[in-house]
DSSP file (Angstrom, degrees, kcal/mol; ACC not computed):
  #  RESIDUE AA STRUCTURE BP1 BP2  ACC     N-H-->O    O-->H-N    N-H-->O    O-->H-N    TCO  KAPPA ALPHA  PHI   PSI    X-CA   Y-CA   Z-CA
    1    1 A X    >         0   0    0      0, 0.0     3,-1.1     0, 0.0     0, 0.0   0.000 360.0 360.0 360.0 116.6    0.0    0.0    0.0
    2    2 A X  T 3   +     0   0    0      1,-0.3     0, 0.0     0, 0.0     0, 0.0  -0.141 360.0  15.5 -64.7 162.7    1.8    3.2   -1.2
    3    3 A X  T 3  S+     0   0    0      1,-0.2     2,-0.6     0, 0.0    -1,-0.3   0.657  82.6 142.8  44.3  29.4    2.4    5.7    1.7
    4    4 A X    <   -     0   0    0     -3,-1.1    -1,-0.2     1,-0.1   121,-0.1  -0.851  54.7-112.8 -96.2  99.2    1.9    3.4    4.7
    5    5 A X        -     0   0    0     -2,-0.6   120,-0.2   119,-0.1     2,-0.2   0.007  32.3-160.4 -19.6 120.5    4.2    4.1    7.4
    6    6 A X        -     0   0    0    118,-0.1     2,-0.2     1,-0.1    37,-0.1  -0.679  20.4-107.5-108.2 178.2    6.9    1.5    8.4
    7    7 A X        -     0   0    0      1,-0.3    -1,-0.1    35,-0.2   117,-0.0  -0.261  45.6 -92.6 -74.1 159.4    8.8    1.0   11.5
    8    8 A X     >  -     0   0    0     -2,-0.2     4,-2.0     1,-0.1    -1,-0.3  -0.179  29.3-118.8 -55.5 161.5   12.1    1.7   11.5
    9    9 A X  T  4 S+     0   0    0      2,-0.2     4,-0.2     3,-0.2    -1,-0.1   0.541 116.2  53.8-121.8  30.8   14.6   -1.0   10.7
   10   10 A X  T  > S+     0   0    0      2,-0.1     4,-2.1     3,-0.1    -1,-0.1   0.860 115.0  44.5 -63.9 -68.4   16.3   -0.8   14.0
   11   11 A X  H >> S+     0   0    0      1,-0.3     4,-1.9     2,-0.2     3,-0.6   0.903 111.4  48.7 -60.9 -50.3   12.8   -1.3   15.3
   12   12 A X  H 3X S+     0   0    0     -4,-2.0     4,-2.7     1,-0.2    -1,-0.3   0.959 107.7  57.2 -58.4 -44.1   11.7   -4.2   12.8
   13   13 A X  H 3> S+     0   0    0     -4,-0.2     4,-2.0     1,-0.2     5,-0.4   0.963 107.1  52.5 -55.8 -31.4   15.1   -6.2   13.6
   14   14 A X  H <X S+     0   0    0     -4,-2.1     4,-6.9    -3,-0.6    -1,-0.2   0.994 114.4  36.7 -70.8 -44.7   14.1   -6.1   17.3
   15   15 A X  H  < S+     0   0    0     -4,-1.9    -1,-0.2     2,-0.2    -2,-0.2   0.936 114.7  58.4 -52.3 -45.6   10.7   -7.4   16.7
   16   16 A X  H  < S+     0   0    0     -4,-2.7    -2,-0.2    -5,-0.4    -3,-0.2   0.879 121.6  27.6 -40.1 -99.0   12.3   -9.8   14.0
   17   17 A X  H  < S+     0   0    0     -4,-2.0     2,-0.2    -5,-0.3    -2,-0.2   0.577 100.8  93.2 -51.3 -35.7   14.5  -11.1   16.7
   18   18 A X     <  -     0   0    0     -4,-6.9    19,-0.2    -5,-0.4    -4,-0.0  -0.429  64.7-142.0 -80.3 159.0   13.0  -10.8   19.6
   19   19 A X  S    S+     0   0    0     -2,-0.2    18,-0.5    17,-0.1     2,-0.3   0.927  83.0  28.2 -61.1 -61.6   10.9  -13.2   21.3
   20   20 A X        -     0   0    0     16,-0.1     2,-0.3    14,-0.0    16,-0.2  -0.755  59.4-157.9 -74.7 125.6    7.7  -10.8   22.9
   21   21 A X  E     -A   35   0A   0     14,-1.3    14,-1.8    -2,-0.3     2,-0.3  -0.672  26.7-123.2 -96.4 157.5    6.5   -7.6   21.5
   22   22 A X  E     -A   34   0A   0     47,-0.9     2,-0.3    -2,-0.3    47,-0.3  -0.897  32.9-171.5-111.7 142.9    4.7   -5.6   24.1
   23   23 A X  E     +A   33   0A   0     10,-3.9    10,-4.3    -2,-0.3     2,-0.2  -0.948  22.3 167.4-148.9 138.5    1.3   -4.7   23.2
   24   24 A X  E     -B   67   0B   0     43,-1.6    43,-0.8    -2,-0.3     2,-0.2  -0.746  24.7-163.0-138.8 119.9   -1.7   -2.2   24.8
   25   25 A X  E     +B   66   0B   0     -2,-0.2     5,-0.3    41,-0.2    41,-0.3  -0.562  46.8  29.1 -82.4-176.8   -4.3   -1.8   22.5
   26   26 A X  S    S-     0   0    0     39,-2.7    41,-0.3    37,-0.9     4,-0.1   0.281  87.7 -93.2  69.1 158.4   -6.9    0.9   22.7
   27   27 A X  S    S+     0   0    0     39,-0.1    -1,-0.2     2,-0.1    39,-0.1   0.474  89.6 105.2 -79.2 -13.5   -6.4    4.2   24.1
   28   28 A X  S    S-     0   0    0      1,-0.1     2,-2.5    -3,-0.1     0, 0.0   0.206  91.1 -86.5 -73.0 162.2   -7.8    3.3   27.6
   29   29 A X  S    S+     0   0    0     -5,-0.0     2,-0.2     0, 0.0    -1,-0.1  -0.158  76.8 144.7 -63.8  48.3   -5.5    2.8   30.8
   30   30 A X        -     0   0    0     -2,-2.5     2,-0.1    -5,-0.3     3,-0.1  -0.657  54.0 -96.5-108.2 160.4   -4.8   -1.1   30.1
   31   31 A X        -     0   0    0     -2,-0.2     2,-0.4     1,-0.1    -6,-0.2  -0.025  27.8-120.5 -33.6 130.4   -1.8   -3.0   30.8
   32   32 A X        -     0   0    0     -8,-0.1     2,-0.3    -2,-0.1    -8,-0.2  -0.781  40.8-174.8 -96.9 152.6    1.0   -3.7   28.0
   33   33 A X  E     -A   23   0A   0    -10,-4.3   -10,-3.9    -2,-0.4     2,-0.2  -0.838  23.5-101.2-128.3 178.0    0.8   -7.1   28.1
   34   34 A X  E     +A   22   0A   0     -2,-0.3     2,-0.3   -12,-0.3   -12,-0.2  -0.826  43.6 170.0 -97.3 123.3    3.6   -9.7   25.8
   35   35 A X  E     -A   21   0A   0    -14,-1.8   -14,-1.3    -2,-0.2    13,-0.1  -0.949  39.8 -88.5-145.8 176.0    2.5  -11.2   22.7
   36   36 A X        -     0   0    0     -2,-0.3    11,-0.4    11,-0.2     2,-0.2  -0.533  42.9-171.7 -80.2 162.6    4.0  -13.2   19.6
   37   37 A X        -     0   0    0    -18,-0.5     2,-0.4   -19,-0.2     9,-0.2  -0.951   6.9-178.2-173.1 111.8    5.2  -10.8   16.7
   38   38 A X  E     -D   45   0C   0      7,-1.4     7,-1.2    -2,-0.2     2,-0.4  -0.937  18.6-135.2-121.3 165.4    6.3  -12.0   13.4
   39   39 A X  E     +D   44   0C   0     -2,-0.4     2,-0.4     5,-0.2     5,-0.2  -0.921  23.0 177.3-118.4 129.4    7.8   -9.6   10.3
   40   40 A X  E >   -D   43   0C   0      3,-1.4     3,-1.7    -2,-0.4    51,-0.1  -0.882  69.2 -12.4-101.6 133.7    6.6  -10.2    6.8
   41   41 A X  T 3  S-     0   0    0     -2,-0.4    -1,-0.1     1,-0.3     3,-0.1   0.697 127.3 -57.0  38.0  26.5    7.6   -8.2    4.0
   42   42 A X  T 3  S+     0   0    0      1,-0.2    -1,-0.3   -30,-0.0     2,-0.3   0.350 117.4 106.5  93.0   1.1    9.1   -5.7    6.2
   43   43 A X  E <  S-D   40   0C   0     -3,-1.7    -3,-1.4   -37,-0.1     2,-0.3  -0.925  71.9-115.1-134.2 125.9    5.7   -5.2    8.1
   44   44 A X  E     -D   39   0C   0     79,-0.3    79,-3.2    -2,-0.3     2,-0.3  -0.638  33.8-174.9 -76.6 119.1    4.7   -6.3   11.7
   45   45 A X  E     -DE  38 122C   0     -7,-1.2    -7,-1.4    -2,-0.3     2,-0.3  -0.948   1.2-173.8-119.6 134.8    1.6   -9.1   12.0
   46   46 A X  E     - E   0 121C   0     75,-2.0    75,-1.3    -2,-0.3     2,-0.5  -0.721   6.1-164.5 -85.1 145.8    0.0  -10.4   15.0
   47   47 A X        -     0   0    0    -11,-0.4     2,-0.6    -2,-0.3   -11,-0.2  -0.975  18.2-123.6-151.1 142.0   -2.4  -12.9   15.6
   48   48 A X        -     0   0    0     -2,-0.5    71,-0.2    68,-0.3    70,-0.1  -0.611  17.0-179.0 -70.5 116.1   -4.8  -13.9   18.8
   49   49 A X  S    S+     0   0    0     -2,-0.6    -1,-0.2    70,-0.1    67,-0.1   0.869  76.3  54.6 -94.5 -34.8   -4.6  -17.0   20.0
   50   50 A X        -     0   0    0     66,-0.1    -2,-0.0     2,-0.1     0, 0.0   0.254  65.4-160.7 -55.7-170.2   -7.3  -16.2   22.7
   51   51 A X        +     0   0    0     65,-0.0     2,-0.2     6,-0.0     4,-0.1  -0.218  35.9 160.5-156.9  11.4  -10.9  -14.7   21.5
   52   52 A X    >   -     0   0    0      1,-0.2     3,-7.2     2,-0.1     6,-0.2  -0.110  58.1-117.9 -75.8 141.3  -11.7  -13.4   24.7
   53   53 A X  T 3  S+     0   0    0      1,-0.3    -1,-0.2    -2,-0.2     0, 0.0   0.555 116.2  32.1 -14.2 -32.6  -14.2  -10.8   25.3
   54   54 A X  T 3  S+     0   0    0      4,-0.1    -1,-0.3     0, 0.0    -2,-0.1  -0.143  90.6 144.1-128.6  13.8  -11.3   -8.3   26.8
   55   55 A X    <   -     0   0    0     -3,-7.2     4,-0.3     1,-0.1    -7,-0.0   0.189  61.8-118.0 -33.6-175.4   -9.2   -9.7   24.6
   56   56 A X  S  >>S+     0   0    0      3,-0.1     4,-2.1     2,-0.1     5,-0.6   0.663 125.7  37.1 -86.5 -61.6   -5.9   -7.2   22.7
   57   57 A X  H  >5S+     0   0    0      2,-0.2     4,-1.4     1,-0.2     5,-0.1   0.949 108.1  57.7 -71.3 -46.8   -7.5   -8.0   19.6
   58   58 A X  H  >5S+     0   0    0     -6,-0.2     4,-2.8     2,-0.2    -1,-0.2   0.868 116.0  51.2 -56.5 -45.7  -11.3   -7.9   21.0
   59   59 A X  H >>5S+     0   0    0     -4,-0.3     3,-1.4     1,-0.2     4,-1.2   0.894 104.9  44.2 -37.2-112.5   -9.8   -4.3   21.8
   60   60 A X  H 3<5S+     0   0    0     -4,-2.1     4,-0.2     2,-0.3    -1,-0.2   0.580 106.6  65.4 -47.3 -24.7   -8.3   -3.0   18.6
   61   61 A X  H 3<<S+     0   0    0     -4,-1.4     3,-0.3    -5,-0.6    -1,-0.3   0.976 114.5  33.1 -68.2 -46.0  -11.6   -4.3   16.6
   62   62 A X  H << S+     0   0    0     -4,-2.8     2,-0.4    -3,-1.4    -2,-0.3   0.853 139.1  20.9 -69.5 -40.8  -13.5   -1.7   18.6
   63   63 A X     <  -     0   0    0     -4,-1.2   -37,-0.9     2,-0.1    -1,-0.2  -0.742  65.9-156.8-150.1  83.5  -10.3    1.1   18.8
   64   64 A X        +     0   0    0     -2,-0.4    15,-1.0    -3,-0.3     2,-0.3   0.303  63.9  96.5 -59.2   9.6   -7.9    0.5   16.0
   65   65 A X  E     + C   0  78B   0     13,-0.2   -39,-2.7    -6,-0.1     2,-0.3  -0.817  36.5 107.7-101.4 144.4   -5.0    2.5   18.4
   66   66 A X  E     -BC  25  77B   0     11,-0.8    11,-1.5    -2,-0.3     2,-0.2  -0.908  49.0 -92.7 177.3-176.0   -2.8    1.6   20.4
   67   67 A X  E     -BC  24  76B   0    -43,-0.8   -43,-1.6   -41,-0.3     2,-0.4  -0.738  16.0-137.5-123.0 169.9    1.1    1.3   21.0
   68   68 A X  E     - C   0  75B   0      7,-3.8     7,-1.9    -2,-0.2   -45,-0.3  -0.945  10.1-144.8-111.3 135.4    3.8   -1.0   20.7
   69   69 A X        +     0   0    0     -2,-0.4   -47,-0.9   -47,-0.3     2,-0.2  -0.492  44.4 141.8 -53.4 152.5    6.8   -1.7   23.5
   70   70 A X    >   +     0   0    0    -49,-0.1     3,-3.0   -47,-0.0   -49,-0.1  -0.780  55.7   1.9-166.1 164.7    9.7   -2.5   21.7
   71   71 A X  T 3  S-     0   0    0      1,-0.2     3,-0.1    -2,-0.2   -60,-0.0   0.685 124.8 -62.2  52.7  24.6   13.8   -1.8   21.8
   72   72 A X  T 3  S+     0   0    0      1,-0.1     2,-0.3     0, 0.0    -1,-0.2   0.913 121.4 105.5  69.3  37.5   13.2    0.2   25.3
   73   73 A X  S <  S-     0   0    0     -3,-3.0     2,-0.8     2,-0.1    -1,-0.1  -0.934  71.4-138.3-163.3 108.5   10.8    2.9   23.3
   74   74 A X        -     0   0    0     -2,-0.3     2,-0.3    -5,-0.2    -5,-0.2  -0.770  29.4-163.6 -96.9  90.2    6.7    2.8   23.7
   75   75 A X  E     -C   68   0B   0     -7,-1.9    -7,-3.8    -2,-0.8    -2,-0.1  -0.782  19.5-121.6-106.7 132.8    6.0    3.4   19.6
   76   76 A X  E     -C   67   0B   0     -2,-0.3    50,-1.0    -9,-0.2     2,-0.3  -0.298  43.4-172.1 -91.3 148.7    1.8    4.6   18.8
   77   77 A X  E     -C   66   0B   0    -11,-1.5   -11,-0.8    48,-0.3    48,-0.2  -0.822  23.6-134.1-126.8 155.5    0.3    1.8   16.2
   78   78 A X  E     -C   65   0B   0     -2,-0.3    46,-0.3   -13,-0.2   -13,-0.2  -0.402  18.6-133.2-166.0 118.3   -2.8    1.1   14.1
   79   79 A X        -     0   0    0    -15,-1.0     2,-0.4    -2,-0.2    44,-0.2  -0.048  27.9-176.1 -77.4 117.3   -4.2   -1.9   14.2
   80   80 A X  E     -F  122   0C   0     42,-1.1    42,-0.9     0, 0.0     2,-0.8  -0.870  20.4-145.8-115.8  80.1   -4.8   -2.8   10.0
   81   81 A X  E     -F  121   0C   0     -2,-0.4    40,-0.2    40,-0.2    39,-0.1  -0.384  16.8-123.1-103.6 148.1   -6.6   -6.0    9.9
   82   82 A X        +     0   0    0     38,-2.2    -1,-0.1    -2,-0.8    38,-0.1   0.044  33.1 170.0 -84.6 164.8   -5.8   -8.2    7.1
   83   83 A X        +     0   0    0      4,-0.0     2,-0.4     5,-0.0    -1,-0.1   0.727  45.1  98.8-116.9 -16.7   -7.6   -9.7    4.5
   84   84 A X     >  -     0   0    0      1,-0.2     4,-1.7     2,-0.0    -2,-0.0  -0.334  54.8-150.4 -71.8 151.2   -5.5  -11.2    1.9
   85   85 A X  H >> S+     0   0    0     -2,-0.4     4,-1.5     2,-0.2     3,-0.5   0.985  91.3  62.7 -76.8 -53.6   -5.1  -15.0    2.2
   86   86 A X  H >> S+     0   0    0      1,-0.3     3,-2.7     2,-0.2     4,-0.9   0.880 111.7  38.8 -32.6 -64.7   -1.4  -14.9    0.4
   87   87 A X  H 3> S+     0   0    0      2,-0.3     4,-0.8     1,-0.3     3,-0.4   0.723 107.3  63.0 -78.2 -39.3   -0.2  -12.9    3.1
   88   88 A X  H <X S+     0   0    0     -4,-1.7     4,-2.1    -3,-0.5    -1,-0.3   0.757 109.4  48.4 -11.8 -43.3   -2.4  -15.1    5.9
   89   89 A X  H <X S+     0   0    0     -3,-2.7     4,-0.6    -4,-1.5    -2,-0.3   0.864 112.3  48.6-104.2 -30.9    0.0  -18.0    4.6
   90   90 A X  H  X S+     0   0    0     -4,-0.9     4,-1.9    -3,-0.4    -1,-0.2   0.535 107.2  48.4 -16.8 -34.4    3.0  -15.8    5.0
   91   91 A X  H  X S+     0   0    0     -4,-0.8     4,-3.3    -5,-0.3    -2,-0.2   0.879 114.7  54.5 -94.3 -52.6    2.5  -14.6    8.2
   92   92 A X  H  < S+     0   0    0     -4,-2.1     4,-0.3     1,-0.2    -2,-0.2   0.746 110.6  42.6 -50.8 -20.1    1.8  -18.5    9.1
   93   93 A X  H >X S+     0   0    0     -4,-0.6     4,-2.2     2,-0.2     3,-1.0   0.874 106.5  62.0 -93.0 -49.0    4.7  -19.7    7.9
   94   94 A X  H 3X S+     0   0    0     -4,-1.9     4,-1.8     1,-0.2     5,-0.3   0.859 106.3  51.0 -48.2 -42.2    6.7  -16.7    9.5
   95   95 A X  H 3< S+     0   0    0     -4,-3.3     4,-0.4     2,-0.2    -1,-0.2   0.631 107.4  48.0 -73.6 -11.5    5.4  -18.1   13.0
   96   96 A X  H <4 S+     0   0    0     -3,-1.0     4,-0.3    -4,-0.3    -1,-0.2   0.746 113.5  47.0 -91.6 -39.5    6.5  -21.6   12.6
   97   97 A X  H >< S+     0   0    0     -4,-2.2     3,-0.6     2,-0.2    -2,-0.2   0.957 123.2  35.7 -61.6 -30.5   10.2  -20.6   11.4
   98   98 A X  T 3< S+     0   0    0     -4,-1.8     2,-6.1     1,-0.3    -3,-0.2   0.840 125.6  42.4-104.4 -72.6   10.6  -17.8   14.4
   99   99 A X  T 3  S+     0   0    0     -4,-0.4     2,-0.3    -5,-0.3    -1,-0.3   0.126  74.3 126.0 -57.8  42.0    8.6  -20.0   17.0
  100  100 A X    <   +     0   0    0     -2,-6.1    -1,-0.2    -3,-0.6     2,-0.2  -0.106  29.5 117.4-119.6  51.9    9.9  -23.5   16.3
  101  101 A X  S >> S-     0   0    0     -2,-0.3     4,-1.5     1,-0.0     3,-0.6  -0.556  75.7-113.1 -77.9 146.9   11.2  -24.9   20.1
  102  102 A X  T 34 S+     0   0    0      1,-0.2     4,-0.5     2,-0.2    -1,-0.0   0.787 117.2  57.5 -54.2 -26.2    9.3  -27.9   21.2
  103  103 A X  T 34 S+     0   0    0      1,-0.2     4,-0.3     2,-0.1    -1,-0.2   0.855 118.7  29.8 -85.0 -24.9    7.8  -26.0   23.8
  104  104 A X  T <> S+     0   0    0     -3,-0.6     4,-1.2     2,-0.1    -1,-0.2   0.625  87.9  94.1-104.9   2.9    6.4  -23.6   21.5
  105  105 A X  H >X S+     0   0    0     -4,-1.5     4,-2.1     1,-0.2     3,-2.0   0.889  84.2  59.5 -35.3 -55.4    5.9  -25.4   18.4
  106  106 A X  H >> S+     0   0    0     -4,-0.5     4,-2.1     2,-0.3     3,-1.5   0.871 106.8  41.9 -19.1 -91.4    2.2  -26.0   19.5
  107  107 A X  H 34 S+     0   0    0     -4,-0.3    -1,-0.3     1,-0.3    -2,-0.2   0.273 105.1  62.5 -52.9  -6.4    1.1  -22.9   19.8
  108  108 A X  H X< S+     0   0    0     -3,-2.0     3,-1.1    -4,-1.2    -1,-0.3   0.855 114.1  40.1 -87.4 -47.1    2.9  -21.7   16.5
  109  109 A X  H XX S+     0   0    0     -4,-2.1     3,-4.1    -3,-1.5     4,-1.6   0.989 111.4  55.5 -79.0 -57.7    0.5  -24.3   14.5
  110  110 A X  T 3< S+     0   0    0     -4,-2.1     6,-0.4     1,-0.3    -1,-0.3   0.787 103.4  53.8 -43.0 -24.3   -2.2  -23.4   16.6
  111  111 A X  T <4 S+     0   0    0     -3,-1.1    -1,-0.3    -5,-0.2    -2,-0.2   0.320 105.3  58.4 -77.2  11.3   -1.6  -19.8   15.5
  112  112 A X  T <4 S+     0   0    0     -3,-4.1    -2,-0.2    -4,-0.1    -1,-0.2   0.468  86.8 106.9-124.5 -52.0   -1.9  -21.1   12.0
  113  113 A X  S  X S-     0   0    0     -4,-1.6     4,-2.3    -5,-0.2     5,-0.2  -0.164  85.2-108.5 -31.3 131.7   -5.1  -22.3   12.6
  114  114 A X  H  > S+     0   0    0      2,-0.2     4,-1.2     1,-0.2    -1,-0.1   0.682 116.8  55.2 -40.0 -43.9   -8.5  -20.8   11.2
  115  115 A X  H  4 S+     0   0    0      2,-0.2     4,-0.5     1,-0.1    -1,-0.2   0.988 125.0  29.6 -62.9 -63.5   -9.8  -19.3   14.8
  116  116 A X  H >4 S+     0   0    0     -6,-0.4     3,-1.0     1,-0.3   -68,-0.3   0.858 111.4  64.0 -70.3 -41.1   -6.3  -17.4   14.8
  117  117 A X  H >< S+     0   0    0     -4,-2.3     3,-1.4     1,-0.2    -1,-0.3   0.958  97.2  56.7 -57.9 -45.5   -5.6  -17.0   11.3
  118  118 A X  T 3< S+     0   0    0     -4,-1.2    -1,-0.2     1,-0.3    -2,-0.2   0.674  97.3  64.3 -84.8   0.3   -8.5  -14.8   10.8
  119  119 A X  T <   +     0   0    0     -3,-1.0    -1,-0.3    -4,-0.5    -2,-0.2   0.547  64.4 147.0 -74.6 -17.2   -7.2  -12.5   13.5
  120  120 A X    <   -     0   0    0     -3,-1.4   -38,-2.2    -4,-0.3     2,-0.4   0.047  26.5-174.5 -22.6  96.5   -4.2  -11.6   11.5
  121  121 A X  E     -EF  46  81C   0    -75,-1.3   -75,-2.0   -40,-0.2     2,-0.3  -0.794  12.9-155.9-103.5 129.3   -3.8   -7.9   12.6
  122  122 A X  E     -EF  45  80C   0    -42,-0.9   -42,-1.1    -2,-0.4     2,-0.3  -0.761  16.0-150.2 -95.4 156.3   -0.7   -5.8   10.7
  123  123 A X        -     0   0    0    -79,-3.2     2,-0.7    -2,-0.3   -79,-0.3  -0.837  15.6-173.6-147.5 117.5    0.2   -3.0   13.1
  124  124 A X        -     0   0    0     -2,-0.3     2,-0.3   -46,-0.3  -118,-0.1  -0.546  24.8-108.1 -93.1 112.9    1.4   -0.3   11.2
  125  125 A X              0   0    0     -2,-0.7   -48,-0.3  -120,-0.2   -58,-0.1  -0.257 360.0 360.0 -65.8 136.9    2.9    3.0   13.2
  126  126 A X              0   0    0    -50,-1.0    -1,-0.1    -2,-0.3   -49,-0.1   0.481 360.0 360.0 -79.4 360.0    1.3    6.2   13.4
């Protein structure tokens, strides 16, 4: 999408590399909570494994703002959610290569999964 802000790519290596992104959606007094983070085509996706009512993502459907921790540096976001399939199967593929220790393996497929897949959130900086 021409003109869409990116991250920096100090700030994309960290996410790249690091394990947890720090996440608040919405504009409201919540909590940054830790959540899995992959980069695709130079652009930061997310995905819910949860669905819960007070969910991040439940959050960001209702109030597409919010910021991201990363690199020591609390950066304002907005939450893009996606629709293309290609990119669905990209983002899936990106989560099994970064997550793929036995102890997370699980939860990489499970993010892969239809319930989760269709949560694919880009979060693009403001």
């Amino acid at each position: 999408m021409p003109g869409r802000r990116r991250f920096s790519p100090k700030i994309l290596a960290a996410i790249r590399d690091g394990q947890i992104l720090g996440i608040r959606a919405g504009t409201g007094p919540h909590r940054i909570i830790g959540i899995w983070a992959v980069v695709v085509q130079q652009r930061v996706f997310v995905r819910s494994w949860s669905l819960k009512p007070r969910s991040w993502f439940r959050t960001f459907q209702e109030e597409p703002r919010g910021i991201v921790a990363v690199d020591g540096r609390e950066i304002p976001v907005r939450a893009v959610f996606t629709k293309s399939e290609r990119l669905k199967d990209a983002v899936s593929r990106a989560y099994l290569e970064k997550y793929h220790t036995p102890g997370s393996l699980k939860y990489a497929r499970d993010l892969g999964r239809a319930k989760s897949r269709a949560t694919t959130t880009e979060l693009v900086p403001l």
